[in-house]
C-alpha positions in Angstrom: -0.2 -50.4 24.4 -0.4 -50.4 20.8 -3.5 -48.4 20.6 -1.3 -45.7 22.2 1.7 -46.5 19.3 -1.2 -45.4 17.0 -2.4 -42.1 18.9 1.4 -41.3 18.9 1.5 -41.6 15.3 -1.4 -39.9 14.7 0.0 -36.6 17.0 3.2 -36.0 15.2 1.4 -36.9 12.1 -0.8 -34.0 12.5 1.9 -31.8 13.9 4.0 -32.2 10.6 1.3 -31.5 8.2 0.5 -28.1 9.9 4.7 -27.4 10.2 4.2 -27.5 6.3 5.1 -24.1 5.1 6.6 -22.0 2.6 7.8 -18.3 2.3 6.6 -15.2 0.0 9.0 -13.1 -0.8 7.2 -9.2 -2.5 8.8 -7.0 -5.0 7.4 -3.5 -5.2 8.3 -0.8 -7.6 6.6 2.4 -8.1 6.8 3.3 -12.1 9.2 0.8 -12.7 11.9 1.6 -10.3 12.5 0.1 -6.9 10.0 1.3 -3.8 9.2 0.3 -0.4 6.2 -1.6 0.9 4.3 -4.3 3.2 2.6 -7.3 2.7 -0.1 -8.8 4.6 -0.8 -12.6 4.1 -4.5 -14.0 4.4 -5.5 -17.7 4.4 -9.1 -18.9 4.4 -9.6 -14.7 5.5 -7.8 -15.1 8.4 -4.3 -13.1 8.8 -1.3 -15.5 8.5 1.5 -12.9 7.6 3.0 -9.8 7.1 5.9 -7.4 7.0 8.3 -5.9 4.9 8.5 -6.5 1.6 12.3 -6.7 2.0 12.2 -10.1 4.2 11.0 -13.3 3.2 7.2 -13.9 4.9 7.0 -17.6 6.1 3.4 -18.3 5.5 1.4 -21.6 6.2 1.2 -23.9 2.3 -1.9 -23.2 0.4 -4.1 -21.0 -1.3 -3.3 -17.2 0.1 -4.2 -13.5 -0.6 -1.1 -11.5 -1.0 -1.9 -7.7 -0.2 0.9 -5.2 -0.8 0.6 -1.5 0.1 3.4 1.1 -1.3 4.4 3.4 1.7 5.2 6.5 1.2 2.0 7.7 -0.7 -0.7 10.0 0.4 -3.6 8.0 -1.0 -1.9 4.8 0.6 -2.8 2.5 -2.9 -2.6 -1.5 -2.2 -3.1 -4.5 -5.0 -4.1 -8.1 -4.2 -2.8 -10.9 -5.8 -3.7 -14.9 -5.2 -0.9 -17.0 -4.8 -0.5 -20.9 -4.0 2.3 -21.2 -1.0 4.1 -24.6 -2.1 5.9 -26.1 1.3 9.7 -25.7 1.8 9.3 -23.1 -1.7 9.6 -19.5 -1.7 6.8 -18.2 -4.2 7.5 -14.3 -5.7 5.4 -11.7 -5.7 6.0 -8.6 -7.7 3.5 -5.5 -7.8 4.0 -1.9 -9.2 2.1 0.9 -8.6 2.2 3.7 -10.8 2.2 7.6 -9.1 2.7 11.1 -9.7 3.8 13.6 -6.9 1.1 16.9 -7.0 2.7 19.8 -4.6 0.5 22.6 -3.9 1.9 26.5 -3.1 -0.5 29.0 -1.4 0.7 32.4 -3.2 -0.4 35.4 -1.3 0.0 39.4 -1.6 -0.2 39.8 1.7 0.1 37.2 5.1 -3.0 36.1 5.9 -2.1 33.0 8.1 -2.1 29.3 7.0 -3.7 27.9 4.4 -5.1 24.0 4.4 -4.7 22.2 0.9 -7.6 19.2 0.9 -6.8 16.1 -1.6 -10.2 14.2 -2.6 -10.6 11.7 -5.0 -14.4 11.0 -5.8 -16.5 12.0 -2.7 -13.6 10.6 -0.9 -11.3 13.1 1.2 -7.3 11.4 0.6 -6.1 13.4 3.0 -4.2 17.1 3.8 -0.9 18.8 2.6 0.7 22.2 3.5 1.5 24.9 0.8 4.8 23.3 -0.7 4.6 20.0 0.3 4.8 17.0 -2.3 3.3 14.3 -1.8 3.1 10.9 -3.7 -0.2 10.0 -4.8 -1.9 6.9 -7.4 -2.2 8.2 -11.2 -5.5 9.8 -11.7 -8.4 12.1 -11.5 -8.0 14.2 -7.8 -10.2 17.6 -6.5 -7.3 20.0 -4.8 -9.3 22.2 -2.2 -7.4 24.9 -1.1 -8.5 27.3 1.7 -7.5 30.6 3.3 -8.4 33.4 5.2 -12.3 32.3 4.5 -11.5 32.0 0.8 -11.6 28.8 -1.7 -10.3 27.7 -4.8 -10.5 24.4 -6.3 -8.2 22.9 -8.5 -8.6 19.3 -10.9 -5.8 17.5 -11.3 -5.0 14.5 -13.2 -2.0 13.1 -12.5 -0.1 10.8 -14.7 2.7 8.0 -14.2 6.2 9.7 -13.6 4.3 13.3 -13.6 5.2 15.8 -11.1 2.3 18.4 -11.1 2.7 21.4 -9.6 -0.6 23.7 -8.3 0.1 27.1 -7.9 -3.4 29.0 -5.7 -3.2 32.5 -5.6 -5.3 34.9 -2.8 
């Protein structure tokens, strides 16, 4: 009988060292001013978390990789940040991402059908924007492709924090 006292003991021993936990609570602004994001958690590379960065994230205690992402942004940017989770403590996290907004417009004589704006940064393709859409994107150095009607021009763009950057492609 007391050996099963102990194995008692030892359960709800172990059971309240893993019930330690604490929450992270994100910030995100996007060149100073107030932005939306999410937050993925990672402990020992294994997923522990996530969500909104406007609720709390109740996270195991420990050592943890805090990944925020800025939504809203065509390059989708993210930042990492270690943090140490202290139990029954909420610990802050506060990231800002600066961005400019590039728009393209396709300015023709004549119709000649749509036209496909291309975003690449590096080798890498960002992604695809119609002629007078806006679009969010991280501050730096971007190649604007811009097709029609068989025809190419291409544009470099570097944006800066705050800028709004307008590319005007005439056929």
């Amino acid at each position: 009988m007391p050996a099963l006292v102990v194995t008692v003991g030892l359960f709800c021993g172990l059971g309240a060292a893993q019930a330690q936990s604490g929450q992270i609570r994100c910030s995100v602004t996007e060149n100073g001013s107030p932005a939306r994001g999410t937050i993925v958690v990672a402990q020992n590379g294994r997923e522990v978390g996530g969500g909104s960065c406007s609720a709390a994230v109740s996270v195991p205690a420990g050592k943890c990789k805090v990944t925020v992402r800025l939504d809203g942004t065509l390059d989708n940017p993210s930042k990492s940040v270690n943090v140490t989770v202290r139990a029954d403590k909420t610990s802050p996290v506060s990231v800002d991402f600066q961005t400019g907004v590039l728009e393209v417009r396709i300015e023709t004589k004549e119709a000649r059908g749509t036209g496909i704006v291309t975003v690449n940064r590096g080798s890498k393709r960002i992604g695809t924007l119609g002629s007078g859409v806006a679009a969010h994107l991280s501050v730096g150095p971007y190649e604007v492709v811009v097709r029609l009607g068989g025809e190419e021009r291409r544009y470099s763009v570097d944006l800066r924090a705050g800028q709004r950057r307008l590319v005007r492609a005439q056929f």
